[in-house]
C-alpha positions in Angstrom: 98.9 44.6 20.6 96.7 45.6 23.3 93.2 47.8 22.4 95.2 51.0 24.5 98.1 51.0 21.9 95.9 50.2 18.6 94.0 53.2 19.6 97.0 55.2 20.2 98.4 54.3 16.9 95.5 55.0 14.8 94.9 59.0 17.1 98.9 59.4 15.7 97.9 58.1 11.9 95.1 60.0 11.9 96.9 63.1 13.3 99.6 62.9 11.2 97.4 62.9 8.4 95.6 66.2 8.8 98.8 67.2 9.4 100.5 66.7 6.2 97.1 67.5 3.9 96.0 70.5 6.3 98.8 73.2 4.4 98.1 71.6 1.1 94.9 71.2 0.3 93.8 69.4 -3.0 90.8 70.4 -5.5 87.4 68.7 -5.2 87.3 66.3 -8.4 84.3 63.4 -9.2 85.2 59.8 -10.4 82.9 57.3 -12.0 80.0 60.0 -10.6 81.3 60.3 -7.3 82.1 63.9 -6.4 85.2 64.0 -3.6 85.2 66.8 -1.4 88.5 68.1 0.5 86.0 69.7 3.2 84.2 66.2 3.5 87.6 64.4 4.1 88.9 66.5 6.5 85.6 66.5 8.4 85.9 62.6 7.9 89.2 63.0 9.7 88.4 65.1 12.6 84.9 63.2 13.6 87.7 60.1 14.0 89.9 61.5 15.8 87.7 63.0 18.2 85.6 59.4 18.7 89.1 57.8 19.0 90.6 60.1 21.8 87.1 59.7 23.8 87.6 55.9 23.6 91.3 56.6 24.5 90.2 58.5 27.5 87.6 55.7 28.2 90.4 52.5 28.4 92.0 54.9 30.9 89.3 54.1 33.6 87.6 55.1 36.2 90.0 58.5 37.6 89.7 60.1 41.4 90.2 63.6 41.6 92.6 64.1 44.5 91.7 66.6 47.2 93.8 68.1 50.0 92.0 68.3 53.3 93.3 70.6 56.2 93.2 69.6 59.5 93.3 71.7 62.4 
């Protein structure tokens, strides 16, 4: 797998993800004296996704912006 498709995999994991958990959120709950926080996952999530769609946007490359010119 090239580096363009891993990174496009893991932006549609992640998406999906915050998808699914987004309408149904679930409690905030501690284990063995760590507290989990729904607010701190789904911050977790987003912060990913947006590093992973700037590095998506980096593999593209160098772009030109395309300009008409008019001659007369």
């Amino acid at each position: 797998m090239s580096a363009e498709t891993d990174i496009a995999q893991a932006i549609a994991n992640i998406s999906d993800t915050i998808q699914e958990l987004t309408p149904h959120p679930k409690p905030n709950y501690t284990v063995d004296g760590h507290t989990l926080t729904w607010a701190d996952y789904l911050d977790t999530l987003t912060t990913k996704l947006a590093s992973l769609l700037k590095i998506q946007q980096l593999l593209g490359g160098p772009f030109q912006r395309m300009t008409r010119v008019k001659s007369r």
